[in-house]
N, CA, C and O atoms as a GROMACS GRO file, in nm:
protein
  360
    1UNK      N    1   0.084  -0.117   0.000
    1UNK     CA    2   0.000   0.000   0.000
    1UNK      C    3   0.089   0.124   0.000
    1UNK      O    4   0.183   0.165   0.068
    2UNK      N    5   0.038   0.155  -0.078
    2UNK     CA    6   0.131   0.346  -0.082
    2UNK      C    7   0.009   0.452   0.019
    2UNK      O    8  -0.111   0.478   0.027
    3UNK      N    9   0.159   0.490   0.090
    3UNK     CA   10   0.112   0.596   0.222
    3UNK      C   11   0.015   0.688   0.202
    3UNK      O   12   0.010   0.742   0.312
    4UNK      N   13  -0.030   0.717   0.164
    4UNK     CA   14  -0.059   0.884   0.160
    4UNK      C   15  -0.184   0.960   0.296
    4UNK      O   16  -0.251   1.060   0.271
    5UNK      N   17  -0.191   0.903   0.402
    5UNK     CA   18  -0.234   0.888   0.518
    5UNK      C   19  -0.245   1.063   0.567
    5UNK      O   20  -0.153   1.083   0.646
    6UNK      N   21  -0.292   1.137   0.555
    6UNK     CA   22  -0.300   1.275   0.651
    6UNK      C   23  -0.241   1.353   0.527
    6UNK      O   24  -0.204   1.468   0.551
    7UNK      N   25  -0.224   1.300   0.376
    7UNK     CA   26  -0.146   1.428   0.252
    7UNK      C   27  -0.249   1.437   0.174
    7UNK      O   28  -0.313   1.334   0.153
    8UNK      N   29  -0.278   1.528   0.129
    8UNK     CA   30  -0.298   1.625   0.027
    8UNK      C   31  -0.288   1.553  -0.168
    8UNK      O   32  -0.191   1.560  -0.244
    9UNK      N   33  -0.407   1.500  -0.192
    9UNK     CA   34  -0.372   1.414  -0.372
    9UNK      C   35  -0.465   1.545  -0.462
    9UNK      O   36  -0.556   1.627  -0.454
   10UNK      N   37  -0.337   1.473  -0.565
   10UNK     CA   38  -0.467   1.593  -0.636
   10UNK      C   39  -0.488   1.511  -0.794
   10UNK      O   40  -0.399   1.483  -0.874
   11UNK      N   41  -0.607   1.490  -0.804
   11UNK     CA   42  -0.669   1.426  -0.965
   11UNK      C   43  -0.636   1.498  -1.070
   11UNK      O   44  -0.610   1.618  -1.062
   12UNK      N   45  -0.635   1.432  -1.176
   12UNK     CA   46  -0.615   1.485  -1.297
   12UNK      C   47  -0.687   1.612  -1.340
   12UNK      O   48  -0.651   1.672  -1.441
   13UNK      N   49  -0.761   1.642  -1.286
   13UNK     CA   50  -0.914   1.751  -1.330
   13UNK      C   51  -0.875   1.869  -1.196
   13UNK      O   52  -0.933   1.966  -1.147
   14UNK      N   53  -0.746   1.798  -1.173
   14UNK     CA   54  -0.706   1.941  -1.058
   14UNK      C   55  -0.792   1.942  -0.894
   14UNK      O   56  -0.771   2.034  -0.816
   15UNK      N   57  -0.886   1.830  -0.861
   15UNK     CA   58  -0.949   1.840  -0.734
   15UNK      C   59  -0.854   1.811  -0.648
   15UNK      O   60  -0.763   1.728  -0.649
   16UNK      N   61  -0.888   1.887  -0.578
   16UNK     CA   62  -0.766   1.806  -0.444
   16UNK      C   63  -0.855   1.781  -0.304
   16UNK      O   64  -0.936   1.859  -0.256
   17UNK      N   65  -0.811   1.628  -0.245
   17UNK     CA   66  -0.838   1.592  -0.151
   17UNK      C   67  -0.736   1.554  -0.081
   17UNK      O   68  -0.620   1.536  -0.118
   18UNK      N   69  -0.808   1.538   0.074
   18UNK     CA   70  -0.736   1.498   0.211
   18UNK      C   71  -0.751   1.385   0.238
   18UNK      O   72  -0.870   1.364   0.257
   19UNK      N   73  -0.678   1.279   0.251
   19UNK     CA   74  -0.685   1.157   0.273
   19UNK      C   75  -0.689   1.127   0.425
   19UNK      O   76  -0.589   1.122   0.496
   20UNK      N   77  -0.834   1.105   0.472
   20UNK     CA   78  -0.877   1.066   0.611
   20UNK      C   79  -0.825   0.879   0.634
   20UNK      O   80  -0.756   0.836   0.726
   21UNK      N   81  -0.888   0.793   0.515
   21UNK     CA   82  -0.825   0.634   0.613
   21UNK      C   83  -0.785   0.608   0.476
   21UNK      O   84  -0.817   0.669   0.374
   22UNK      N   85  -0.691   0.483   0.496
   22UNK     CA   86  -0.650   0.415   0.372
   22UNK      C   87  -0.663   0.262   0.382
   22UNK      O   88  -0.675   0.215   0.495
   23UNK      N   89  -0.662   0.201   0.303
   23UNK     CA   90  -0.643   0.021   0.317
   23UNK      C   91  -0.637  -0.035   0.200
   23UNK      O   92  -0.657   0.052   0.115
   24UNK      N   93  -0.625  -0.105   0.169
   24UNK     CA   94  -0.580  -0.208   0.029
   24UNK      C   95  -0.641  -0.348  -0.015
   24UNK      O   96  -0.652  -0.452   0.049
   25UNK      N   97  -0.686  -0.308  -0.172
   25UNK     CA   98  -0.771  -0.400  -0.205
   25UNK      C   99  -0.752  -0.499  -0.334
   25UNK      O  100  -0.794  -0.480  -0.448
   26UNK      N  101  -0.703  -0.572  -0.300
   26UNK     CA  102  -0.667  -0.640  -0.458
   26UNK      C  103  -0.558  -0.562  -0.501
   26UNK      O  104  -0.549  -0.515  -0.615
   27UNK      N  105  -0.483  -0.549  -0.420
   27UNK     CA  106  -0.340  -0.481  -0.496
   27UNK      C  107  -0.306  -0.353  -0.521
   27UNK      O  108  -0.199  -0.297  -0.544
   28UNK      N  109  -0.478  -0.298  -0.509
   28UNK     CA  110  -0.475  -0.136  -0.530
   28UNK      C  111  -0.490  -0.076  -0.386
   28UNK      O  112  -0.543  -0.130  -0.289
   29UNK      N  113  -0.426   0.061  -0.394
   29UNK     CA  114  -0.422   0.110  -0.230
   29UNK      C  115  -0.596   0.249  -0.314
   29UNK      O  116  -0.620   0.308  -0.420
   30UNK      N  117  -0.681   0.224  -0.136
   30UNK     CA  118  -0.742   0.297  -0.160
   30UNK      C  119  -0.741   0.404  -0.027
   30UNK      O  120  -0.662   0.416   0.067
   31UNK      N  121  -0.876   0.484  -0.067
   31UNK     CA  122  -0.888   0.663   0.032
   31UNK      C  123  -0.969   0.659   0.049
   31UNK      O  124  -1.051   0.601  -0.022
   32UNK      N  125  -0.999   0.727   0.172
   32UNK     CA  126  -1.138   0.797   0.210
   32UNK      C  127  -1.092   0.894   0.203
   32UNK      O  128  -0.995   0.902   0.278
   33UNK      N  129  -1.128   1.052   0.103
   33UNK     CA  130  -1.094   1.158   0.160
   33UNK      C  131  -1.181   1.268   0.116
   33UNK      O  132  -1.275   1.273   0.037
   34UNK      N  133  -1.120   1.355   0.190
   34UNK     CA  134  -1.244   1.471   0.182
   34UNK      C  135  -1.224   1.600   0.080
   34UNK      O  136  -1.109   1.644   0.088
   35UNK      N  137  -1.300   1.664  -0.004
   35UNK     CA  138  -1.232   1.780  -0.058
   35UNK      C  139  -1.182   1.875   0.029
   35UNK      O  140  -1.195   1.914   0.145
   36UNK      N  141  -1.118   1.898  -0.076
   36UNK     CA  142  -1.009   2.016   0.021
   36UNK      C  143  -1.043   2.216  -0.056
   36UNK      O  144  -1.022   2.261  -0.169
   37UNK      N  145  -1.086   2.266   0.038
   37UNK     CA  146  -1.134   2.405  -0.012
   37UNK      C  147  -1.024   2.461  -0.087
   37UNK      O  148  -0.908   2.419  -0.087
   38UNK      N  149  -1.092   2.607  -0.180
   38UNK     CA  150  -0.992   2.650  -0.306
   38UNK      C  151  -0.899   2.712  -0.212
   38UNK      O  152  -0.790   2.725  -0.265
   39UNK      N  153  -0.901   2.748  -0.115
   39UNK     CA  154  -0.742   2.835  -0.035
   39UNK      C  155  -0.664   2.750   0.025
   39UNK      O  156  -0.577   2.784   0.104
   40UNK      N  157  -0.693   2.610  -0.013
   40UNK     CA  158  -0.598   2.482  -0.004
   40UNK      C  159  -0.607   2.502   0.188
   40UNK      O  160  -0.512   2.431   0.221
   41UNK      N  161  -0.649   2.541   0.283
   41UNK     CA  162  -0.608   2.574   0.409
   41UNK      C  163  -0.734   2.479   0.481
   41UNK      O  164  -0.682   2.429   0.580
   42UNK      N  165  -0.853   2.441   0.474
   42UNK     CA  166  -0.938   2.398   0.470
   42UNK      C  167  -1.035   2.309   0.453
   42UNK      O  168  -1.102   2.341   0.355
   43UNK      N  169  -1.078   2.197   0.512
   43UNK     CA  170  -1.148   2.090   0.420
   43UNK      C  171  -1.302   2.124   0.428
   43UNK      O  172  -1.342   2.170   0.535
   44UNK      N  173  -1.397   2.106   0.322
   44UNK     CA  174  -1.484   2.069   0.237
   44UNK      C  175  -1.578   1.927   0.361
   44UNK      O  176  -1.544   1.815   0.398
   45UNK      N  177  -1.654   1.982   0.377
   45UNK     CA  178  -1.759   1.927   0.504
   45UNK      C  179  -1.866   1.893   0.437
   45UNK      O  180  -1.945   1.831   0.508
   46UNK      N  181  -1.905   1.910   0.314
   46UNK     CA  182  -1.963   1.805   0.246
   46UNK      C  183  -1.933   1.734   0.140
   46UNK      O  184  -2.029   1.694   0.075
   47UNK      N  185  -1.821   1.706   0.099
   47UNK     CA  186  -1.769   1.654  -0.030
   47UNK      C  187  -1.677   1.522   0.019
   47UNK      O  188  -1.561   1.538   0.054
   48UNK      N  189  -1.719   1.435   0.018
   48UNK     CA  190  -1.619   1.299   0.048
   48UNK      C  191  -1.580   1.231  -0.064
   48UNK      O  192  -1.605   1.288  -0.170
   49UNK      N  193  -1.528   1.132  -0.069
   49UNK     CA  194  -1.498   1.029  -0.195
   49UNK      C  195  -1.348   0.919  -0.185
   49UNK      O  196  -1.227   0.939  -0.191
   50UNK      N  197  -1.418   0.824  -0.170
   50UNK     CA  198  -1.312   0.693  -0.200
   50UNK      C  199  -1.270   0.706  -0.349
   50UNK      O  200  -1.333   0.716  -0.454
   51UNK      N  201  -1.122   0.701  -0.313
   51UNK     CA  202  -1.040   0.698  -0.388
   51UNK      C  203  -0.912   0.595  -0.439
   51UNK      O  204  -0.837   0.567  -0.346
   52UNK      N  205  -0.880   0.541  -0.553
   52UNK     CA  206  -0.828   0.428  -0.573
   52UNK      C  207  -0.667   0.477  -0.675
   52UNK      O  208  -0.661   0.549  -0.775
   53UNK      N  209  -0.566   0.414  -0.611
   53UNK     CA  210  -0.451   0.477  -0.658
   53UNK      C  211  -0.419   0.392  -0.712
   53UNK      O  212  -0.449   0.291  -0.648
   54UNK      N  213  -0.340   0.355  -0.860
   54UNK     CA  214  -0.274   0.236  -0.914
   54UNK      C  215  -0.164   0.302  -1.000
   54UNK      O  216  -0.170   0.402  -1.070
   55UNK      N  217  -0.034   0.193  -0.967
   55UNK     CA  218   0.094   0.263  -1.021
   55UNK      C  219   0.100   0.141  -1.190
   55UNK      O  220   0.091   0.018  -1.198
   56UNK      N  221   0.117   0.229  -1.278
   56UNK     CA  222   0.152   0.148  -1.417
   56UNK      C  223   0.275   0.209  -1.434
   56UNK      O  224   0.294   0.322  -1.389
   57UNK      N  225   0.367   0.146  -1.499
   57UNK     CA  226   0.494   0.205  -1.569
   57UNK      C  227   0.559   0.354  -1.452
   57UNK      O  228   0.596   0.468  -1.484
   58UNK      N  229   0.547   0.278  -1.300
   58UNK     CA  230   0.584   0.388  -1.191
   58UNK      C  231   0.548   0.503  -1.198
   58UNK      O  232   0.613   0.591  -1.143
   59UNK      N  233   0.405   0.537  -1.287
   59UNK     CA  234   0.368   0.664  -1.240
   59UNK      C  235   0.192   0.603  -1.174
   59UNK      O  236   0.122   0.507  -1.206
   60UNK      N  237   0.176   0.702  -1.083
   60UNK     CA  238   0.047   0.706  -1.016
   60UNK      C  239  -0.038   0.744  -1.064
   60UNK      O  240  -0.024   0.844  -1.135
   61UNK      N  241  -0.128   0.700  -1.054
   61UNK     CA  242  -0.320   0.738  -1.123
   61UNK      C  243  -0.380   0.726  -0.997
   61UNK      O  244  -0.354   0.645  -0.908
   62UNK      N  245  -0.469   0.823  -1.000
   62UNK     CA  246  -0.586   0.834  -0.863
   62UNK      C  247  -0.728   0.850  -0.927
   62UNK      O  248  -0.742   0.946  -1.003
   63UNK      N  249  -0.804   0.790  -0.912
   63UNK     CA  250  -0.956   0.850  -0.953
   63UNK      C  251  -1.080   0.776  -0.850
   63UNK      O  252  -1.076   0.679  -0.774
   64UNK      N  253  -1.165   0.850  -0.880
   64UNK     CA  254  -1.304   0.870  -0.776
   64UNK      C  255  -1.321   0.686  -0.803
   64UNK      O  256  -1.286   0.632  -0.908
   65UNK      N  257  -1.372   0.623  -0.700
   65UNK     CA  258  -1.415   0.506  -0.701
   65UNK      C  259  -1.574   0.535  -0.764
   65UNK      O  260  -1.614   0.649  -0.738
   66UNK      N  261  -1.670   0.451  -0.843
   66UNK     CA  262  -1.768   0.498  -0.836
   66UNK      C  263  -1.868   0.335  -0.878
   66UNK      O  264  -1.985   0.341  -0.916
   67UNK      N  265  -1.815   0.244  -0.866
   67UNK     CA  266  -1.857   0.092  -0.886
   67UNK      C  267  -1.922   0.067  -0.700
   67UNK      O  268  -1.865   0.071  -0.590
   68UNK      N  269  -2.052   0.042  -0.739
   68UNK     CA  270  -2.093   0.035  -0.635
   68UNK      C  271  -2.051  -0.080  -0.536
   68UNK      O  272  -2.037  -0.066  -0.414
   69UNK      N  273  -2.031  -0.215  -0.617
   69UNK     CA  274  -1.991  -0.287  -0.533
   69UNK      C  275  -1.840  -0.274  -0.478
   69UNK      O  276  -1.831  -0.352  -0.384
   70UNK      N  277  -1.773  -0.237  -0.490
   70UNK     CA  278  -1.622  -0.186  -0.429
   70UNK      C  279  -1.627  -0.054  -0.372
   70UNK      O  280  -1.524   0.014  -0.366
   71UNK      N  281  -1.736  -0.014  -0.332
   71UNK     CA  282  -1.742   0.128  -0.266
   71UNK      C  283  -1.812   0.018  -0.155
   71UNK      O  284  -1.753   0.026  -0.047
   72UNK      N  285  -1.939  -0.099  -0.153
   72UNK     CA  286  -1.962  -0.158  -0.049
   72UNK      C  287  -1.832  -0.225   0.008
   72UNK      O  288  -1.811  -0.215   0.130
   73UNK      N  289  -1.762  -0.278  -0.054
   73UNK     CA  290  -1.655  -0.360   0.033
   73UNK      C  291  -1.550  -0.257   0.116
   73UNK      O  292  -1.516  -0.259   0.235
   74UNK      N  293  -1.524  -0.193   0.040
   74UNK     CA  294  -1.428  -0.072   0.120
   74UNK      C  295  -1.479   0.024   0.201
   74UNK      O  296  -1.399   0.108   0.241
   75UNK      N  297  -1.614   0.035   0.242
   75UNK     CA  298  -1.709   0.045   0.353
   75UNK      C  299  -1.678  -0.012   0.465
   75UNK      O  300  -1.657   0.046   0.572
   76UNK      N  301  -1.675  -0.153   0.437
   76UNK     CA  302  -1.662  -0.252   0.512
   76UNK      C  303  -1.487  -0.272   0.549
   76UNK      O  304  -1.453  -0.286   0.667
   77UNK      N  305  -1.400  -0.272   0.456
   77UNK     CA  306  -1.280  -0.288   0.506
   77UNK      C  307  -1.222  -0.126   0.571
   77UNK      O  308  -1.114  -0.137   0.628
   78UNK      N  309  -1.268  -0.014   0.568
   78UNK     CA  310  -1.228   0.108   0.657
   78UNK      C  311  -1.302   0.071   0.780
   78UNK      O  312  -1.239   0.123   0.872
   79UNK      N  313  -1.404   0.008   0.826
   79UNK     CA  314  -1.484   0.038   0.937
   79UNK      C  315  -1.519  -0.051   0.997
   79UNK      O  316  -1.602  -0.040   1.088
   80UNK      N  317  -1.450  -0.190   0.952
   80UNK     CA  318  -1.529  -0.310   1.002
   80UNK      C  319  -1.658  -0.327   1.095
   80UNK      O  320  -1.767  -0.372   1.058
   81UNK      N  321  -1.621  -0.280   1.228
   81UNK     CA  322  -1.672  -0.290   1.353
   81UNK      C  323  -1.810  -0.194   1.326
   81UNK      O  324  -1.914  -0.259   1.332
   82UNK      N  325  -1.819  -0.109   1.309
   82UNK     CA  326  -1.942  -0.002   1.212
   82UNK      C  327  -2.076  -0.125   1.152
   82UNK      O  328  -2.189  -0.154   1.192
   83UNK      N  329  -1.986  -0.171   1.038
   83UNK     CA  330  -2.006  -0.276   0.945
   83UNK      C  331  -2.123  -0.323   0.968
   83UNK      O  332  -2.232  -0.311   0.911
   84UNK      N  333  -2.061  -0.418   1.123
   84UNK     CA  334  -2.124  -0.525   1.200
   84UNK      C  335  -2.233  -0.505   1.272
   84UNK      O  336  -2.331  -0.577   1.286
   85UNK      N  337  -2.194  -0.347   1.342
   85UNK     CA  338  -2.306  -0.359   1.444
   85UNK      C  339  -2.410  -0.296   1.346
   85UNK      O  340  -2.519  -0.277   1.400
   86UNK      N  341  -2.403  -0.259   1.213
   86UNK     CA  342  -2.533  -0.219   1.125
   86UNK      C  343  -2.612  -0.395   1.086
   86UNK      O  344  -2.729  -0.435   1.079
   87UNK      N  345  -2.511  -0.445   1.072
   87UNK     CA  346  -2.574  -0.605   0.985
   87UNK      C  347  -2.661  -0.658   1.137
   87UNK      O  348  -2.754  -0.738   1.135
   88UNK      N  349  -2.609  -0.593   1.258
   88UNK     CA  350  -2.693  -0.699   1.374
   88UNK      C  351  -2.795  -0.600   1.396
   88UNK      O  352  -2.835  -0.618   1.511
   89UNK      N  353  -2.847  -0.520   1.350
   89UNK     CA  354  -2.961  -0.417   1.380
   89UNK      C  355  -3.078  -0.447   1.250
   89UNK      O  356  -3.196  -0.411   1.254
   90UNK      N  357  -3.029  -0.504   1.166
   90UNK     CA  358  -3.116  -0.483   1.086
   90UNK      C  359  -3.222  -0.589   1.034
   90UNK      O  360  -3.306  -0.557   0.951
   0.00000   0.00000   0.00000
């Protein structure tokens, strides 16, 4: 898994987010993170998004996760314990 734990990514389209948790899925390292406001000083309190990093030919690619079923599993692998006590309530 590549770090990027408490830094600052920024997408191709220029968004930049804060990377709140990370964990790794099939080889790819992923994000929870939050946008980050235009005076870069600031985070964005309604804008979240899992994010999936993959290195080809040693350069990095980041983009928005948006496959629903790997946005459920990585739900589940940031929060396990969350997870559970939703599956025993319901």
């Amino acid at each position: 898994m590549i770090d990027k734990l408490h830094r600052v990514v920024t997408l191709a389209n220029g968004k930049k987010y804060f990377v709140l948790m990370q964990t790794e899925y099939q080889g790819d390292s992923f994000y929870l993170a939050s946008g980050v406001m235009a005076d870069g000083q600031d985070l964005k309190d309604d804008e979240f998004a899992y994010l999936q990093l993959r290195v080809i030919n040693g350069r990095e690619y980041i983009r928005v996760v948006k496959d629903p079923m790997t946005l459920a599993i990585l739900l589940y692998r940031m929060d396990p314990e969350k997870y559970e006590e939703k599956k025993d309530t319901v």
